[in-house]
C-alpha positions, 0 to 999 in steps of 0.5 A: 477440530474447530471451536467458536470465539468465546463471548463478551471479549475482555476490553482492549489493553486489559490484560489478558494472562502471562506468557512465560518469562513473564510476558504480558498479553493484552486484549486487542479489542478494537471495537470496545475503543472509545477515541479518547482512550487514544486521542492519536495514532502515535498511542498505539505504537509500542516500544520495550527500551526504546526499540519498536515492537509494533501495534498495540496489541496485534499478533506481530507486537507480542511475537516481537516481544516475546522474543526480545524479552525471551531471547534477546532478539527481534525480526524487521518489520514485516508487511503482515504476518504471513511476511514472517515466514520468509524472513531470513535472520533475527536482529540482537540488542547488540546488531548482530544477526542470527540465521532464521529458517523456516519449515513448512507445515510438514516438515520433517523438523518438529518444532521447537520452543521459541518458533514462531508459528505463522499462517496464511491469509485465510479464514479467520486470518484473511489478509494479514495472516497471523502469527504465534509463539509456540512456547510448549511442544508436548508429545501430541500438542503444541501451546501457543501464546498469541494477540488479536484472537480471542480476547478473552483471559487465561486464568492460571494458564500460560498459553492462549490455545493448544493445537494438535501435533502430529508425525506420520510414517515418514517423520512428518509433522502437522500442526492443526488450528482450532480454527477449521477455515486456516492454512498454517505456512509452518514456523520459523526458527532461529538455527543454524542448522537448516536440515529439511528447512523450505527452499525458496526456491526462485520462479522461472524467469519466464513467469515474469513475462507479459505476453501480448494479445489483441481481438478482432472484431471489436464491440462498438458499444460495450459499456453501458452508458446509463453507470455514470463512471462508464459515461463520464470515462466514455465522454474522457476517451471519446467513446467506448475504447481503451486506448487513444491510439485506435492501432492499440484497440483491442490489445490486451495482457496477460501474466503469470499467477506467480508474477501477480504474486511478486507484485503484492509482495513487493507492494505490501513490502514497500509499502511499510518501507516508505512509512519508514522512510516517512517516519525517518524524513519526520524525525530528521529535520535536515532531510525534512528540508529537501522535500521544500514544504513552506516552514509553517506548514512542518508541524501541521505535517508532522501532526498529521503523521502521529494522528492519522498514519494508518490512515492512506486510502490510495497508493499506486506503485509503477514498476518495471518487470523484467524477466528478472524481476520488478524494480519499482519508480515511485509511490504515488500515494496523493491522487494516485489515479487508473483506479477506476480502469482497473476496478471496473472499465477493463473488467467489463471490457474483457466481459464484453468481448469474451476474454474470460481466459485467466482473472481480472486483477482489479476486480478486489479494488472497489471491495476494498474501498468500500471496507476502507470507508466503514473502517475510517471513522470519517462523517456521515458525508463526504465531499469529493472535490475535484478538478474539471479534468475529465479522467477525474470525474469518472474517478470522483465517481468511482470513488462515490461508489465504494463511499456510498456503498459504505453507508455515507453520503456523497456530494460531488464538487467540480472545481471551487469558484461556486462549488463552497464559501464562508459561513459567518463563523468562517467554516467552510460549506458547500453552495447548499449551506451543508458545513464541509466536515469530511473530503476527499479529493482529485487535487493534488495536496501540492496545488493547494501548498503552492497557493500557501506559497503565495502568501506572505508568511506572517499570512501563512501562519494566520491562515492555518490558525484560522485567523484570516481567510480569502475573499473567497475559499481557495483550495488551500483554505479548504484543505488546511481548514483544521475543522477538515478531514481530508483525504489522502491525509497531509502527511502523504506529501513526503512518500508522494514526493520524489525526495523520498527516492534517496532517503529509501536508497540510503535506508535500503541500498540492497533492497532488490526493488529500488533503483539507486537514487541520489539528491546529487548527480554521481559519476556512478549514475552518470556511468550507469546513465539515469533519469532526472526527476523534479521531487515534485511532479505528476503525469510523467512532467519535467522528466528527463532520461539520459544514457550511458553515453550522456545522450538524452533518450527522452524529455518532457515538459510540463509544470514542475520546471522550477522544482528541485530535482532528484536522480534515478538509475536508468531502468528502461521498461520492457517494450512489447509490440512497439510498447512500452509497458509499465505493471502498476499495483495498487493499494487500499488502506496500506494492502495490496489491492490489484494491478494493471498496465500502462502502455506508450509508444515513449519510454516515459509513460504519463498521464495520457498512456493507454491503461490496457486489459490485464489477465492473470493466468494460472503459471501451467496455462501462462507456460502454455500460452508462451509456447504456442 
């Protein structure tokens, strides 16, 4: 059975009945919001005695809730809902722990009052998933209570919808939605008694494998010309080719459905760790110190955090992987670039020359982009400012798409000596007189904190206040300009700076994806043999890697040489045909978006690295592929 949303949805945070025990449940409708019903972002947090429930009023906030209120206990965050499924134990008020299992839709265990009832992201739940309480099982149906679907009132009910429940022969239950475009995973119960409960059971290590192919002839001229991020990415390379080492031409990768699967589970689930982590540098102002910012600069930060958290348009993980599995580098979430590769050259690439064995992994990136923009309430126009590097025109144009395809105007900004200037009320404007409401850039947020550096720092506190200003705009002057939206927001400079790495280590020391990381170079790394990072760099500069043996395996140079540095696990990547090969996944708005590799002959891939196709295979046609 299926059912239409009901009509004229209640306003968000209207109350929309009492689940029992006396929960509230509130409408969570977005759309009827005005910006000053919540002037910041910190608004929509919800806490009950002081321990964090989630997003006013998501699915996850009442689950939580209503199990804290109920039965005293929570679950850890989670990337999305459909992340509950897989959640191990409950936390107590008192710290302790309780096993959680779950069962999948078919189990033989029927479910029980209290289960949280999780689907997949599909249909009406796309991307997120959703998750529910079941708070009556009946002889045929099953009550849930749950926010952010119908936002509509309950009158004198205490449940929001009532799905069918049923058992065949073999002592199976089903659960069915209302909603005929899902998949419901199962519930997730707190017991000890784990009696047809769904193993987790561990992919073949084979399956985090890349395997390596290359094709002959090769096209001459596969892009076309006439799209202007193929003709600046062809001007960038020096023609129509992936790799700068013509003994790479033609390479290409494929892996595993089960692999590409990992990688967005691990991208969305780092991804809520490092906002934690961010979280935790803001509220410890100690920590906050190591990441070297210019004082005056802190409550700008720290304000930028309340307001625009949810806010990170792009992010991109390195990682290694290994048959054993991923273990993640870094988050490059300011000017993360490889996105334009991914999202179009490699694709066309494949198309090009036949490749059409498996998918495309980045062939969702310029989709999400464009949904980011309609989300982000940013201006009609947005100003990309750029550098005069050649990779970062075709992704200043790329990045024109996905804003253009969102309904916005662009304009395009190559350096700033002529590119803005002063009006006579000290706003910043473009070489055309058009004011400059809305940016996003190419330029790291570090360029411009290291031209605040300069400044004295009486200077730099006047310059954030508005109250003086350089002959002529400087990138700082741009960014900081409180009258600005800018992209990546300020916040960023924490997860991008590699000072997060030891706060991470501290917060999750048994995380299966970090490498230990530390701000103090430990006998135990020096045993283990590590890697020195500055705790601010880009490009793969100022590296360092050293063995075991305390020999130095591989060092570069670059421009980040007077910065404080940081120390990391040595974790080789996997070499493959004489490569090494770094899986990078990417992110839009916070989600997972796609994948691609890097590839060099040195074990530290920088900014010159091939980014070479990538394919995603189903696991049976992977298996096959290794066995030939």
């Amino acid at each position: 059975m299926s059912h239409k949303k009901p009509s004229n949805p209640r306003p968000f945070g209207e109350l929309l009945g009492y689940a029992p025990g006396q929960v509230p449940v509130y409408s969570s409708n977005y759309d009827s919001l005005k910006p000053e019903d919540m002037p910041s972002r910190e608004e929509f947090r919800h806490y009950q005695d002081g321990i964090y429930m989630g997003y006013k009023w998501q699915c996850v906030e009442l689950a939580r809730r209503w199990l804290y209120i109920n039965r005293g206990y929570v679950f850890e965050d989670v990337p999305m809902a459909y992340d509950i499924f897989d959640i191990k134990s409950f936390l107590t008020r008192d710290g302790l722990r309780l096993p959680a299992y779950a069962f999948r839709n078919g189990a033989r265990r029927k479910p029980e009052v209290g289960a949280l009832l999780i689907w997949s992201p599909a249909g009406e739940f796309e991307r997120t998933g959703h998750v529910a309480v079941i708070t009556e099982v009946l002889e045929n149906s099953v009550r849930i209570v749950e926010q952010n679907v119908e936002h509509h009132g309950w009158g004198d009910l205490e449940w929001a919808r009532s799905l069918s429940l049923s058992e065949n022969s073999r002592g199976e239950f089903t659960i069915e939605c209302t909603y005929g475009d899902t998949h419901i995973l199962g519930w997730v119960m707190q017991t000890a008694d784990k009696t047809h409960a769904s193993r987790h059971k561990r992919p073949a290590k084979e399956l985090f494998k890349l395997f390596s192919s290359q094709i002959n002839p090769l096209r001459p001229d596969w892009l076309d010309a006439k799209d202007a991020v193929n003709q600046a990415y062809i001007k960038s390379m020096g023609g129509h080719k992936t790799s700068s080492d013509e003994r790479n031409e033609g390479i290409y990768f494929y892996v595993s459905k089960t692999a590409e699967n990992e990688i967005e589970r691990a991208t969305n689930e780092l991804h809520v760790m490092f906002l934690k982590a961010t979280d935790h540098v803001i509220r410890n102002p100690e920590l906050l110190q190591k990441f070297n910012f210019p004082d005056a600069l802190i409550p700008r930060i720290e304000k930028s955090w309340r307001n625009r958290r949810n806010e990170s348009l792009l992010g991109r993980f390195d990682f290694a992987m290994i048959e054993s599995g991923l273990e993640v580098y870094e988050y490059n979430v300011d000017s993360a670039g490889c996105y334009p590769e991914a999202g179009q050259i490699l694709g066309q690439w494949a198309a090009a020359h036949g490749v059409t064995q498996g998918e495309d992994p980045g062939q969702n990136i310029l989709s999400d982009l464009t949904e980011a923009w309609r989300r982000f309430d940013s201006g009609e126009i947005v100003h990309i400012l750029q550098d005069t590097e050649s990779e970062e025109t075709y992704m200043a144009e790329f990045m024109r798409v996905s804003i253009e395809a969102s309904g916005r105007e662009t304009r395009i900004i190559k350096g700033l000596n002529k590119g803005v200037r002063w009006d006579d009320t000290g706003a910043i404007q473009d070489a055309q007189g058009l004011a400059v409401k809305t940016v996003w850039k190419t330029w790291a947020w570090e360029t411009a904190i290291d031209q605040m550096r300069e400044r004295e720092e009486v200077e730099q506190k006047l310059m954030l206040q508005g109250m003086v200003r350089a002959k002529k705009p400087e990138l700082v002057d741009v960014l900081l300009n409180s009258d600005v939206m800018v992209y990546e927001p300020l916040w960023s400079l924490i997860p991008s700076n590699k000072a997060i790495l030891p706060v991470l280590w501290s917060l999750y020391p048994s995380n299966p994806y970090l490498l230990e990381s530390q701000f103090e170079l430990s006998s135990r790394l020096k045993r283990m043999g590590y890697v020195k990072k500055p705790i601010v760099g880009r490009c793969g500069h100022n590296i360092e890697m050293v063995s075991d043996e305390h020999r130095t395996i591989q060092k570069t140079t670059g421009q980040f040489s007077k910065q404080d540095d940081i120390y990391q696990a040595l974790f080789k990547l996997p070499k493959i045909n004489n490569l090494y090969t770094q899986v990078c996944s990417f992110t839009v708005n916070g989600n997972y978006s796609g994948t691609c590799v890097r590839c060099d002959t040195s074990p530290i891939i920088q900014s010159v690295s091939d980014i070479l196709p990538l394919r995603v295979l189903s696991d049976e046609a992977f298996v096959g592929l290794l066995s030939t």
